[in-house]
N, C-alpha and C positions, 0 to 999 in steps of 0.2 A: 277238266272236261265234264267228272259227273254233275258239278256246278250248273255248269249250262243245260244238263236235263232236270233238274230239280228245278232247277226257278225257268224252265220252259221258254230259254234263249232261241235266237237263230240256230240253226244246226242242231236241235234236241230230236227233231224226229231220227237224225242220222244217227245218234247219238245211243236213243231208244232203239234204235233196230242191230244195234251193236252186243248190246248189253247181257239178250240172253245165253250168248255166246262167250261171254267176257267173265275173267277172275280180277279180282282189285285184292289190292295186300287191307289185313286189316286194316294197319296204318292211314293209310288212303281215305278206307271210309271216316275211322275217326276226324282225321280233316276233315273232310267234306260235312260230317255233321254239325261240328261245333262254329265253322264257317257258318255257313248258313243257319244254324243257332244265333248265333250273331248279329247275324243282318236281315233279309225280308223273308224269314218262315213264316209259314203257317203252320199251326198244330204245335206239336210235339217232337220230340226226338226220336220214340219209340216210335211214332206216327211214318216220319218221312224215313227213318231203318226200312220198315214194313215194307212201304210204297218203292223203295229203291231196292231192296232182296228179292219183292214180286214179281222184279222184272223178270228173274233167273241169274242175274249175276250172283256170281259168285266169289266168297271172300277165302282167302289163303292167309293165315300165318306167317308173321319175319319169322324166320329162325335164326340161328345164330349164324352160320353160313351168308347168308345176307348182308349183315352188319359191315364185316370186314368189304365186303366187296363195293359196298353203298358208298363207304368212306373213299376206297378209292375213285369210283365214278365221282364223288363232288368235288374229290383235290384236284384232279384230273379238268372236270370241266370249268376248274378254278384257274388253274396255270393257263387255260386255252382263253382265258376272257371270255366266255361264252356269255352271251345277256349279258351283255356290259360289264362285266369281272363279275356277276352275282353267283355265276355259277349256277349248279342244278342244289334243287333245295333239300332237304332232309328225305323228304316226302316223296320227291322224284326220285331221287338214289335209291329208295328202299322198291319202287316202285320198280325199275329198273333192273334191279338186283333177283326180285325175285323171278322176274317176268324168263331172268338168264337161268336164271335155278331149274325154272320149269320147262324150258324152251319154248317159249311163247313170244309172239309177235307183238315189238310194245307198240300202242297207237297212239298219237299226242296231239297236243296241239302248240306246239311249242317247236320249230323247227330247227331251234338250235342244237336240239337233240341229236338232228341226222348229222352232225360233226366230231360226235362221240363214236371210239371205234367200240362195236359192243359184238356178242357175239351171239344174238337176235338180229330179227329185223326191226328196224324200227319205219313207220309211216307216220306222216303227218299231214292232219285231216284237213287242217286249215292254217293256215299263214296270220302271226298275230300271237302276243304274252297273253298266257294263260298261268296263275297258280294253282286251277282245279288236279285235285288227284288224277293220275295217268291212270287209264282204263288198260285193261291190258287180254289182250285175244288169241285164241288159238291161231296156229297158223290155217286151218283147214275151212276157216269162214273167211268170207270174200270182203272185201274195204268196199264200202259202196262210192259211187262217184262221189268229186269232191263238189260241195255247193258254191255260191257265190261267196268270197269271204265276208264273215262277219266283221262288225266292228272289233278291237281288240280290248280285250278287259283286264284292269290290274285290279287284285285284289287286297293289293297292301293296303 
């Protein structure tokens, strides 16, 4: 999802209006940077850290509590065939995992998510595979309407 506000997709304003609200695991951003390292950045890496911390989001530490819990969400969403057997990927379990640590409401885009029995809420924003880091929000800030669906993007 932070994907889609950095390179200024469909659904980034909803995105951006999430954000100062929102904690992501460090893990998360690391993806998200070197992803878009990757492929259509502009600048820098310190550059686009800045421009995405600016928002006010906020980053959280895995701890170790995490780990074990991540593994289980992915074996889990592996036995269940979720996304085509791919299951949830490294990046989402930990995403996931912490969101449960902290008790915070995950937001996705990826609706296979709401199949997993978790003990948050999860919401999803829009219909359509996403590999962008899970954003993840207090419960006490509102999901804004959902937009028309965008097109869907794989990042493989």
């Amino acid at each position: 999802m932070l994907l889609t506000f950095v390179w200024n997709q469909p659904g980034s304003e909803r995105i951006a209006a999430l954000l100062p609200d929102a904690v992501i695991p460090a893990s998360a951003l690391v993806e998200t940077l070197y992803i878009a390292a990757g492929q259509r950045m502009t600048g820098t890496i310190a550059q686009l850290e800045q421009r995405i911390l600016g928002t006010g989001l906020k980053v959280e530490p895995v701890l170790g509590a995490d780990v074990g819990r991540a593994a289980e969400l992915i074996a889990l969403s592996r036995r269940m065939n979720l996304d085509d057997g791919k299951g949830l990927s490294l990046g989402d379990g930990l995403c996931i995992a912490v969101a449960e640590r902290l008790g915070l409401t995950v937001i996705s885009n990826d609706d296979h998510w709401l199949d997993i029995e978790l003990s948050v809420r999860c919401v999803s924003l829009r219909t359509g595979r996403f590999r962008d880091p899970l954003i993840i929000r207090s419960p006490k800030s509102e999901v804004p309407p959902a937009p028309v669906p965008a097109p869907s993007m794989d990042l493989e």
